[in-house]
C-alpha positions in Angstrom: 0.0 0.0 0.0 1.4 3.4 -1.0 2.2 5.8 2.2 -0.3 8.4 0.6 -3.2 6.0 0.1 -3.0 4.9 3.8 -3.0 8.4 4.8 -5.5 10.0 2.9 -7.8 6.9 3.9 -6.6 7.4 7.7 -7.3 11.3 6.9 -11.3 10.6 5.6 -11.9 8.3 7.8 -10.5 9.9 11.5 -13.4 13.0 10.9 -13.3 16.5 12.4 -11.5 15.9 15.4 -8.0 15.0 13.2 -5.8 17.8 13.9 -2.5 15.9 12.1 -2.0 12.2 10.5 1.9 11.8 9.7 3.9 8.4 8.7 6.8 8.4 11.3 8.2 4.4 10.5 8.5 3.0 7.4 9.8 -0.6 8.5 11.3 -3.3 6.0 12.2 -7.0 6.8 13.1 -10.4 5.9 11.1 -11.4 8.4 8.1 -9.3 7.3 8.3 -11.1 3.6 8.9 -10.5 0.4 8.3 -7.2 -0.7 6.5 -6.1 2.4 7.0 -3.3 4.8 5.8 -1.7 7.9 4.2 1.6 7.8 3.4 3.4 11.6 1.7 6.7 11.2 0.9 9.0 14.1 -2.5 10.7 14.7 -3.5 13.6 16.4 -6.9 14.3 17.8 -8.2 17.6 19.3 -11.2 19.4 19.7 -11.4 23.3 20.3 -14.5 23.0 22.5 -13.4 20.2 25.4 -10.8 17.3 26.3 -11.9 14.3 24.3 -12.1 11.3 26.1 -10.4 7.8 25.8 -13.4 6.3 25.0 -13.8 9.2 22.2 -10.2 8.3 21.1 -10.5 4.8 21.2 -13.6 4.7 18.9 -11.7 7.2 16.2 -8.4 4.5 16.1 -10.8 1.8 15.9 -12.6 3.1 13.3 -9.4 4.0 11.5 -7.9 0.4 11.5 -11.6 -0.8 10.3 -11.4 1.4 7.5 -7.7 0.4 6.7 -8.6 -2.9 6.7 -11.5 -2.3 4.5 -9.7 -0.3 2.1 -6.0 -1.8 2.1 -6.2 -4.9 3.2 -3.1 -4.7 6.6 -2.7 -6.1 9.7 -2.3 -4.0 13.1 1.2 -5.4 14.2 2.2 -4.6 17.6 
């Protein structure tokens, strides 16, 4: 998956509350396969009116890998 088609699907997906979305690993490996690699973006959520809370968070990340996996196809690696 090309960095700027994860992001921009990251970017549509993460709504109003995205403040910044930025690839900060790109990761490449034997061990990942053949032609594979890693890509780790960071994303930054704020709202002007209030603190967000996890739960708020933790439903925009979700909905983020749902959509990547939708879209591109990954796996979240940890």
């Amino acid at each position: 998956v090309p960095a700027g088609a994860a992001r921009r699907t990251l970017a549509a997906t993460a709504g109003d509350l995205l403040e910044d979305v930025r690839l900060f690993d790109v990761f490449r490996s034997d061990a990942l396969g053949p032609n594979k690699k890693s890509l780790a973006f960071g994303l930054r959520f704020r709202a002007a009116d209030r603190t967000l809370t996890d739960e708020e968070v933790g439903g925009l990340r979700q909905r983020c890998i749902d959509a990547m996996a939708k879209e591109h196809g990954p796996t979240l690696g940890g």
